[in-house]
C-alpha positions in Angstrom: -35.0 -23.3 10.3 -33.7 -20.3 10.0 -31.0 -19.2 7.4 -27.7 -18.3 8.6 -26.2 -14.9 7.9 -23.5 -16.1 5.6 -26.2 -18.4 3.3 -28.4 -17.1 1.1 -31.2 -18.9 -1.1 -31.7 -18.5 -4.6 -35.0 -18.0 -6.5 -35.3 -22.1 -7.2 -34.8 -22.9 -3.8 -30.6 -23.6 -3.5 -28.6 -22.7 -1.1 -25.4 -20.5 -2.1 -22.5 -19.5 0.4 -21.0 -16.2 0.7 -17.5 -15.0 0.9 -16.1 -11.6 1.8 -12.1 -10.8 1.0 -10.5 -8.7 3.5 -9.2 -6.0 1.8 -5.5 -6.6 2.4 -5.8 -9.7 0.7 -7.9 -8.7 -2.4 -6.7 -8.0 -5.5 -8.0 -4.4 -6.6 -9.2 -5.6 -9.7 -11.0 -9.1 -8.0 -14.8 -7.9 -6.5 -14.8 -7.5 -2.9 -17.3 -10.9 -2.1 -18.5 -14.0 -4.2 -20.9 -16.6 -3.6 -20.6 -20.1 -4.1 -23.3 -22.7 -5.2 -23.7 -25.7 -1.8 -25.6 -27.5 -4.7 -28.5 -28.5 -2.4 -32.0 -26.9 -0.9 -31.9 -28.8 2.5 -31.0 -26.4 4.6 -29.3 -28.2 7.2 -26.7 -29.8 4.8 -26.5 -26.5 3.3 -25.7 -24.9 6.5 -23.2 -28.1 7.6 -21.6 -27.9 3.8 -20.9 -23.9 4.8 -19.4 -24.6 7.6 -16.9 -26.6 6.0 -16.6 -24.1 3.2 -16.2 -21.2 5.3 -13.0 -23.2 7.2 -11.4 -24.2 3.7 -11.8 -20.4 3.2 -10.0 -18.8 6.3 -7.0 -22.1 5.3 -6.8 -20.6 1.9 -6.4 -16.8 3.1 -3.8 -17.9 5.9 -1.5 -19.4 3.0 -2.3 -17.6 0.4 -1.5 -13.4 0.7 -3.2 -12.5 -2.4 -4.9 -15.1 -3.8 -6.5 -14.5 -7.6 -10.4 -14.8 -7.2 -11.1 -17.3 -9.1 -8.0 -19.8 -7.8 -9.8 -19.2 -4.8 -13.5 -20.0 -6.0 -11.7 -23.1 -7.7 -9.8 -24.2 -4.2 -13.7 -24.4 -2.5 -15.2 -26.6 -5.3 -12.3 -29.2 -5.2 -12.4 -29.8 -1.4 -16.0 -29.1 -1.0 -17.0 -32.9 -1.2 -13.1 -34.1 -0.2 -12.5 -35.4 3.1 -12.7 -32.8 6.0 -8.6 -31.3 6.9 -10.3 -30.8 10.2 -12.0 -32.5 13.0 -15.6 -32.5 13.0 -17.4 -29.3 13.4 -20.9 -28.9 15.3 -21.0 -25.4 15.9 -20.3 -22.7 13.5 -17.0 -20.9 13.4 -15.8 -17.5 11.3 -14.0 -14.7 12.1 -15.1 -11.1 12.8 -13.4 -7.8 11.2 -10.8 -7.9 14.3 -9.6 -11.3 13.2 -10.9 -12.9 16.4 -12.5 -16.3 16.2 -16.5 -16.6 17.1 -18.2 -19.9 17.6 -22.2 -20.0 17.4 -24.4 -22.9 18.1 -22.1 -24.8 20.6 -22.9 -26.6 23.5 -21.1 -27.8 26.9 -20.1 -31.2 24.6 -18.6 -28.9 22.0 -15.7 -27.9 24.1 -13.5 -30.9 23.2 -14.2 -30.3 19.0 -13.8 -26.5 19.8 -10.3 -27.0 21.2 -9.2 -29.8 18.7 -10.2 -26.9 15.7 -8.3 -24.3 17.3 -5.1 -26.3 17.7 -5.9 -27.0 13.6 -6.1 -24.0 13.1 -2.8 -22.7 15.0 -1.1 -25.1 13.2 -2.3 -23.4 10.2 -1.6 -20.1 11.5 2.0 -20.6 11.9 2.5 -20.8 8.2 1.4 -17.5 8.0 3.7 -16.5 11.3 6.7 -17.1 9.6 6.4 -14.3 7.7 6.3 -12.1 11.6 9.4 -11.2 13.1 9.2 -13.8 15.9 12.6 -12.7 17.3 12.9 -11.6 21.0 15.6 -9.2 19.5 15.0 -5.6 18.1 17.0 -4.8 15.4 16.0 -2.7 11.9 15.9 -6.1 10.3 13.9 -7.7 12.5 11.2 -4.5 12.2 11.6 -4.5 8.5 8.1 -3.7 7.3 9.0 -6.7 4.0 9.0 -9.1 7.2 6.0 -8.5 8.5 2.4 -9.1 6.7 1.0 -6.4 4.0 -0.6 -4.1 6.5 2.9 -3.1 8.4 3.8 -1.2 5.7 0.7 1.5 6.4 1.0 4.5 8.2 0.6 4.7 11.7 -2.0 7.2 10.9 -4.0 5.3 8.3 -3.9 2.3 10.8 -5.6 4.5 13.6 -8.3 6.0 11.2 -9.4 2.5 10.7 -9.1 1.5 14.2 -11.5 4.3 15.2 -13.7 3.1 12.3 -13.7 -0.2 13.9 -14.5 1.1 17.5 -17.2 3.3 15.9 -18.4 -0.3 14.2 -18.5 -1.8 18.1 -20.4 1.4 19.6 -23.2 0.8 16.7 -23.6 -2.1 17.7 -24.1 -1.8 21.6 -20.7 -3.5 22.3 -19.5 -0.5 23.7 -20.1 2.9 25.0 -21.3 6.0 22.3 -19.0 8.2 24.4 -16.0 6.3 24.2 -15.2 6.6 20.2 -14.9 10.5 21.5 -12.4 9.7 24.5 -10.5 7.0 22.4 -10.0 10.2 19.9 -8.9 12.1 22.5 -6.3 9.8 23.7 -5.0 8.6 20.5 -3.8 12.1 19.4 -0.3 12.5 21.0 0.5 8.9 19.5 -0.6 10.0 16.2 0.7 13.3 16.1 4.2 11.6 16.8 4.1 8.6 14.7 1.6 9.7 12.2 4.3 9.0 9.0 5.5 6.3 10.6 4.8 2.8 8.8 3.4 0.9 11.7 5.9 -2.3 10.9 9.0 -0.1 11.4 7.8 0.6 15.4 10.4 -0.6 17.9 10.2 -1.3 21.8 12.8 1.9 21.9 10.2 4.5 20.1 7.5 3.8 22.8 9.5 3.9 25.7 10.9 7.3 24.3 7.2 8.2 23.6 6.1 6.7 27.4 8.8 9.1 29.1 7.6 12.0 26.7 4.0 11.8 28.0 5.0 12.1 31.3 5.1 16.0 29.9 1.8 16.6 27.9 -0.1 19.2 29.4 -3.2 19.4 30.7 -6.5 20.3 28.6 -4.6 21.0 25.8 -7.6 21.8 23.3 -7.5 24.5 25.9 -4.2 26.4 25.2 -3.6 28.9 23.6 -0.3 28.6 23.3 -0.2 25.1 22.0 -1.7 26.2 18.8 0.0 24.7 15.6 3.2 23.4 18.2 4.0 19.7 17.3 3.8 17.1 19.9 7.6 17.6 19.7 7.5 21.3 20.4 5.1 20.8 23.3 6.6 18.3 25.3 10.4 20.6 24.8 8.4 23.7 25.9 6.8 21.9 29.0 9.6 20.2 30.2 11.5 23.7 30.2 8.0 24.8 31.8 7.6 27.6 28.8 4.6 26.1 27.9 2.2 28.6 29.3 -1.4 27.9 30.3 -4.4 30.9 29.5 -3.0 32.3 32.8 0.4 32.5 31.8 1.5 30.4 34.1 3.4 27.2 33.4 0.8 24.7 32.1 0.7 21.6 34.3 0.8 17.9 33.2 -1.3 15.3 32.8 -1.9 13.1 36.0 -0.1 9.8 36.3 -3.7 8.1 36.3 -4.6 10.1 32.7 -1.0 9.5 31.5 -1.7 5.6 32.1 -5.4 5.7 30.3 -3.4 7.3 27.3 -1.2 4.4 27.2 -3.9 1.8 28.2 -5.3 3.4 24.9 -1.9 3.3 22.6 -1.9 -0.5 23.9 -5.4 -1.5 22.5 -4.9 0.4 19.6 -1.5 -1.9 19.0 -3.2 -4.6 19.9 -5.3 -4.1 17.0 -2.6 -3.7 14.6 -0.9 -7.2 16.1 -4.3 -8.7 15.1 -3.6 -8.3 11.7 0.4 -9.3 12.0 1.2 -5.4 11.7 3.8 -5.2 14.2 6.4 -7.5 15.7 5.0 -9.5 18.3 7.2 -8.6 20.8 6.4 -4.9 20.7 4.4 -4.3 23.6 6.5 -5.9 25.9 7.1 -3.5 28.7 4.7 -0.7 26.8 2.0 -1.2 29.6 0.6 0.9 31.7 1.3 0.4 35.7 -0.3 -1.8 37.5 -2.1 0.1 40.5 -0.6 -0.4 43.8 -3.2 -3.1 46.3 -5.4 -1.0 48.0 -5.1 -0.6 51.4 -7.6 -2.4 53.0 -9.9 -5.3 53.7 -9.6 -8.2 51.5 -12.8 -9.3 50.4 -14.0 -13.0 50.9 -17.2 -15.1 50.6 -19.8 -15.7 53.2 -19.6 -19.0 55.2 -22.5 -21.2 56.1 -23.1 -20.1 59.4 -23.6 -16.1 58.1 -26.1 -17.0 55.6 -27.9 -19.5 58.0 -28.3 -15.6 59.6 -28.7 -13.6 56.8 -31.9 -15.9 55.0 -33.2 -17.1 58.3 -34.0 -14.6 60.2 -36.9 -13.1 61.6 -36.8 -10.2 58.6 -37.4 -13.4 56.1 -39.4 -15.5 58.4 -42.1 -13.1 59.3 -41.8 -10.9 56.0 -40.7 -7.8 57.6 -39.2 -5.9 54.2 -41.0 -3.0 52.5 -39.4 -2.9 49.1 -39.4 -6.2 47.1 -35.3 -5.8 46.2 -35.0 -6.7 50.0 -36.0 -9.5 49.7 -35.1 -10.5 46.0 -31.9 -8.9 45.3 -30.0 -10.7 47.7 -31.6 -14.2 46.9 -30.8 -13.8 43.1 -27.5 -12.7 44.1 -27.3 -15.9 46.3 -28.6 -18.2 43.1 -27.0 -16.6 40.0 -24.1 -15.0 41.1 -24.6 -11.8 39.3 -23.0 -8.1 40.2 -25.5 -6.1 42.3 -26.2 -3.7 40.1 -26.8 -6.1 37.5 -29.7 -7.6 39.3 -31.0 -4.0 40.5 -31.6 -2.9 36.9 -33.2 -6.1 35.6 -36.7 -5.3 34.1 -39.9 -7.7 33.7 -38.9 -8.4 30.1 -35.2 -9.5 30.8 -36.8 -12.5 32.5 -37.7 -15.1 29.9 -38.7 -18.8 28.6 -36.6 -21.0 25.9 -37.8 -22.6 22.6 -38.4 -25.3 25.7 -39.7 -23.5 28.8 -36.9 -23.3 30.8 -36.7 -19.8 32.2 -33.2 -17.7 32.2 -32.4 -13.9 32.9 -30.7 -11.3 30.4 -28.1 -9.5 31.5 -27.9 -6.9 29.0 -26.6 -3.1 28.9 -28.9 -0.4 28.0 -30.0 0.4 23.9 -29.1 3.9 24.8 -26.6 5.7 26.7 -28.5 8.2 29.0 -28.3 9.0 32.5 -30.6 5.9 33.8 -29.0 3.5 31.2 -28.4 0.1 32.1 -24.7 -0.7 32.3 -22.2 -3.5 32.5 -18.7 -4.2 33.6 -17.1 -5.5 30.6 -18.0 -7.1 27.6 -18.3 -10.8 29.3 -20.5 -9.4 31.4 -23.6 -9.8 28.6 -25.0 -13.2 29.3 -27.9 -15.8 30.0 -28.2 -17.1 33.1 -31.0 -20.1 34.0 -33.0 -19.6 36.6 -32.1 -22.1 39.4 -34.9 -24.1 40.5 -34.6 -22.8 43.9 -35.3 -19.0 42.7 -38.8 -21.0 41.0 -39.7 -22.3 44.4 -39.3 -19.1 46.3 -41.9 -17.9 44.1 -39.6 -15.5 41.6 -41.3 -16.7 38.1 -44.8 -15.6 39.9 -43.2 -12.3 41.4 -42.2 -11.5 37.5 -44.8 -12.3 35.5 -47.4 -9.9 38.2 -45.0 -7.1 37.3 -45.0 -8.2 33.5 -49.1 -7.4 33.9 -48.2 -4.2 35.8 -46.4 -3.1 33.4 -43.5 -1.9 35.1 -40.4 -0.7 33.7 -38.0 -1.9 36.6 -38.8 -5.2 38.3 -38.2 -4.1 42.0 -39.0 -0.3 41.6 -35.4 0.8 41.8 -34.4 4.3 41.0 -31.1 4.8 39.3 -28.5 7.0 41.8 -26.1 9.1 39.6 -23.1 7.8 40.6 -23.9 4.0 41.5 -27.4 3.5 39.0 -29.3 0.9 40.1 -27.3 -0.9 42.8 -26.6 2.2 45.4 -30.2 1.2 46.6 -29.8 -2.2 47.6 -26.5 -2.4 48.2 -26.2 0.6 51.0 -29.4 -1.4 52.3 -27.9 -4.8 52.7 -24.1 -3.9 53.7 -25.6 -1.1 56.1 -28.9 -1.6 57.5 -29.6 -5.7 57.4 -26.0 -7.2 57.6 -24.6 -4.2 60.2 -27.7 -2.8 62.0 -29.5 -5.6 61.8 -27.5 -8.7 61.6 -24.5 -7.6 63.6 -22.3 -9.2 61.5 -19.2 -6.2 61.6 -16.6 -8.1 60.1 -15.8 -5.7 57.0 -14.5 -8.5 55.1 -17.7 -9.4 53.7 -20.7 -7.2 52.1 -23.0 -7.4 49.4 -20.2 -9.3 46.9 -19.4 -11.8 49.4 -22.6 -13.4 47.5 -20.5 -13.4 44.3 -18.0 -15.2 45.9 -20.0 -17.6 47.9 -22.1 -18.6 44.3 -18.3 -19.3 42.4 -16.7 -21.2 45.0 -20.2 -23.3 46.2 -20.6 -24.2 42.2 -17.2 -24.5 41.3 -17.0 -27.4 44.8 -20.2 -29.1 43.3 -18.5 -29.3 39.8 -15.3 -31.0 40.9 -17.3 -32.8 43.2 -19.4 -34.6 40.6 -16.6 -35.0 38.1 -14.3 -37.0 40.6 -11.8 -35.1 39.0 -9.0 -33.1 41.0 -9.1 -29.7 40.6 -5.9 -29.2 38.9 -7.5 -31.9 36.3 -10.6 -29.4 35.8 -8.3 -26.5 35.0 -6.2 -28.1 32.7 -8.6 -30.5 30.9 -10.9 -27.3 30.6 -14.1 -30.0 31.5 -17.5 -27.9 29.9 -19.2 -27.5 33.0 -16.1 -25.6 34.4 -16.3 -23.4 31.1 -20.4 -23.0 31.9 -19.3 -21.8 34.9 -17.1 -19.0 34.0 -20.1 -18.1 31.4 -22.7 -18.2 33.9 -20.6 -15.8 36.0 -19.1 -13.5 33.1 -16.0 -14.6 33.0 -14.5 -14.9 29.7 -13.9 -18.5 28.4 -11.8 -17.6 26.2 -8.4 -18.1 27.5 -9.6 -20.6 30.2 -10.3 -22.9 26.5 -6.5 -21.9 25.1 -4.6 -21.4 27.8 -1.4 -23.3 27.4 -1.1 -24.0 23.8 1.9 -21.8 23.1 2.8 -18.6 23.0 0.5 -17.6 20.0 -2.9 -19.3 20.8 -5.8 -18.0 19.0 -8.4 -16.5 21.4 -12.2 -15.7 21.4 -13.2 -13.1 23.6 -16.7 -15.0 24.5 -19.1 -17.8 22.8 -21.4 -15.2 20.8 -24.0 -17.7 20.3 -24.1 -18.8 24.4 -23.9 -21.9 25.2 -27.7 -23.6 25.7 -30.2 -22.4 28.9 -30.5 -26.7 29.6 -26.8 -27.4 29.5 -26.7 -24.3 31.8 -29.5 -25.0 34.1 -28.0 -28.9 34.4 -24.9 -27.3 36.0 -26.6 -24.3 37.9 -29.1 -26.7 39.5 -26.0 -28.5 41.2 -25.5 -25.5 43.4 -26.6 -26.3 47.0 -26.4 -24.2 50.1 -26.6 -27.5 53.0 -28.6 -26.0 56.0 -29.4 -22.8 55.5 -32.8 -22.4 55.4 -34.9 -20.1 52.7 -38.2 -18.4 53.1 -40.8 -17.8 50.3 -41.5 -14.9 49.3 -44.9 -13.0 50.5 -46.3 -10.4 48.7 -46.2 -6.4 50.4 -48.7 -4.6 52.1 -49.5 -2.3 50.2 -49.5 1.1 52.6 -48.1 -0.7 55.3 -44.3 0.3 56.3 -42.6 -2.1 58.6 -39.7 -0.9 60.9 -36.7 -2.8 60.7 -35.6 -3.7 64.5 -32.0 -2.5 65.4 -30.8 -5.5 66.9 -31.4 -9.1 65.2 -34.0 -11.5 67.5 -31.7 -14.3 69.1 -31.7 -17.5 66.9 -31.5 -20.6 67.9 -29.7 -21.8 64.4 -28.3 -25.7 64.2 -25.0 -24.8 62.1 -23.2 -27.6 60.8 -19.1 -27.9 60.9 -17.4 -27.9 57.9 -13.8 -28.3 57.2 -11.6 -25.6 55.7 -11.0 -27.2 52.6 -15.0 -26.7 51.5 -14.6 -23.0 51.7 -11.4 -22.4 49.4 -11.7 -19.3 47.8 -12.7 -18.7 44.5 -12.1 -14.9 43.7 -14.5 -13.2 41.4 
């Protein structure tokens, strides 16, 4: 059994567990970590024991704002072997440097303990809120730093230096982009350069709308301008609102876009977001500091397939007789149809991202790239990193076989995409399908649906199979949060985070995703309820190598049997 990260093991075998201080609760003369004796060598009780430990911990820290060391150390040993102040615990819970709780080992039969440890720990929590400004008013009292926890009284400056640490911290560690740290930076210098001195605590509602409406100035490409050398942020905006802010031309330097003036604030917001984390700022501050949300765009909304347009996308003659050259024809769209995944997520899977559990069931990665260069793998957002199981229909269509050929080949890509500049991996298949098959091919014009629709299809089909075997309404799902509901939003890289604490009150305590996943067999026993009722699949066949088939304008008449459904099966589950 493997060791967790917190539990180390002593030369004669015993397990100890170790404790870090955050730094805004340490005393300067107390050392920054200790470790504590679980006085056994199994390593399963040792491991359950630090579970425990690491709770008492995290209750001691929440009531305590600088504990002495040793009181501390003394706390643990007392209620080490006491009866639990929490419910039961199966999974292992901590939190990271944000503050943000992270659960490892769980499964779908956690959810119910998971929820009953969060609302123990809110209650917990709210000891420690009533030292926030909780008022809906804004008044110098109210933003007091001495009303606020320890780390309101820092500088707005000091606050960002660590914030960029802390993003710096995420890029390490693949979480996010290299090349954001740099644009973060960028867009964090007008707020500091006008609240640098500022203590973060003393912020008010009024000194970011005034800072908002300044923006609306800031010139373009500063870094640029000559003439912006050594002006304060107060300077510049008077000078370019007068337009006597001159650009290298001498012209009057233009502004900033309203789409760049909204990623600076999108930016200001996360950064504040981080200081709330740590009870920095009053609660209330970033009410109305958002940025605008963009206008609907004009258009076609998008909606899943139906039954009778896949009947005609999977069988027809393309499938039936094998008529596709490149192998992403033909699996792309059928993973899409069985997992649910982005199209460009599928497009850039390679052999090794398809693999086997400690008990053979097989799931795919989906992972971003180690690196950031121009044919790097990427991802939507964060959520978007996850296991899926490979549904047993994939298995019968042949997919484990089709993988583990181009596992010998040695291939870097596992349908021999090439990345496109703009779109990477999914220009390829996607311009196919929505173009060549469904249009050309298919005739199916209605602009409603393209390569997504599968997306949509895969939510709605599974989320209909879920309520379906739970007897359940769906209203019950949603607000009993039933595991195989939160499985779902995992499979499909949603986070289910706020689908577990949505409702508690006004200051739940979120995760932003299970880091530890929930397991491939729970997974698989809920994927493995999707069905598509009368639409037919094909097995894959193998190319012929040298030999390019011409797909056929016009789709060969069917003869398909299509079976009526009512409305109600089809409601829409937006991705």
């Amino acid at each position: 059994m493997q060791s967790a990260a917190y539990l180390m093991k002593s030369r004669n075998g015993v397990y100890f567990a170790r404790f870090v201080i955050p730094n805004d609760k340490r005393n300067p003369t107390d050392s920054r970590e200790f470790k504590l004796s679980t006085l056994t060598k199994d390593p399963r009780h040792a491991k359950a024991l630090a579970r425990r430990l690491r709770v008492l911990f995290e209750s001691y820290l929440l009531q305590n704002v600088r504990p002495e060391r040793q009181a501390l150390i003394d706390y643990l040993r007392r209620n080490m072997t006491t009866q639990k102040p929490f419910p039961p615990i199966p999974f292992n819970a901590h939190k990271d440097e944000s503050g943000e709780w992270r659960f490892t080992d769980i499964k779908p039969e956690d959810v119910p303990a998971i929820s009953d440890f969060l609302e123990a720990m809110n209650r917990q929590e709210s000891r420690l809120l009533s030292q926030v400004a909780l008022n809906t008013s804004h008044d110098e009292k109210i933003n007091e730093p001495g009303r606020l926890a320890l780390a309101a009284k820092k500088t707005v400056a000091k606050f960002i230096k660590e914030y960029l640490d802390y993003e710096s911290d995420r890029a390490t560690e693949k979480e996010i982009g290299v090349k954001k740290v740099p644009q973060i930076r960028t867009r964090l210098k007008p707020f500091l350069e006008n609240f640098a001195k500022r203590q973060v605590g003393t912020l008010t509602p009024a000194d970011l709308e005034e800072f908002k409406k300044m923006l609306a100035y800031y010139p373009k490409n500063i870094h640029k301008l000559r003439y912006a050398i050594n002006l304060t942020f107060d300077e510049i905006i008077r000078r370019s609102k007068a337009k006597l802010l001159l650009d290298n031309n001498e012209k009057p330097a233009q502004v900033i876009t309203q789409n760049t003036l909204d990623g600076y604030i999108v930016t200001a917001t996360n950064f504040l977001e981080f200081c709330k984390r740590q009870y920095a700022i009053n609660p209330t501050l970033l009410d109305g500091f958002k940025a605008k949300t963009p206008k609907a765009r004009k258009g076609v909304t998008r909606r899943a397939f139906n039954r009778e347009e896949l009947q005609r996308i999977f069988d027809s003659d393309y499938y039936r007789s094998a008529n596709y050259n490149r192998s992403y024809q033909y699996w792309v769209i059928h993973l899409a149809a069985f997992t649910g995944a982005r199209v460009n997520e599928l497009a850039q899977l390679s052999p090794s991202d398809i693999e086997k559990d400690k008990d053979g069931l097989w799931f795919i990665k989906i992972t971003a790239a180690l690196d950031e260069g121009e044919d790097s793998k990427s991802l939507k957002n964060e959520e978007s990193r996850r296991l899926i199981p490979v549904h047993q229909k994939l298995i019968d269509l042949g997919f484990i076989s089709y993988v583990e050929k181009k596992k010998k080949e040695g291939v870097s890509n596992l349908f021999g995409i090439n990345p496109a500049k703009a779109d990477k991996y999914g220009k390829a298949p996607s311009q196919w399908f929505n173009n060549k098959y469904l249009r050309d091919f298919l005739k199916i014009d209605d602009p409603a649906v393209v390569f997504h629709s599968f997306r949509h299809r895969f939510i709605t089909s599974l989320s209909q199979a879920i309520i379906d075997n739970s007897g359940l309404a769906e209203e019950t799902i949603l607000k009993e949060r039933i595991p195989e509901a939160l499985v779902l939003r995992r499979i499909a890289g949603h986070s289910v985070a706020h689908a577990l604490t949505a409702g508690r009150s006004q200051y739940d305590i979120h995760t932003d995703t299970y880091t530890g996943e929930f397991s491939i067999a729970s997974m698989k026993r809920v994927i493995d309820r999707l069905d598509y009722p009368g639409v037919v699949f094909h097995k894959y066949q193998e190319l012929d190598v040298g030999k390019k088939k011409r797909m056929k304008k016009t789709a060969e008449k069917q003869d398909i049997d299509l079976i009526m459904v009512s409305p109600g099966d089809w409601t829409e589950i937006m991705s």
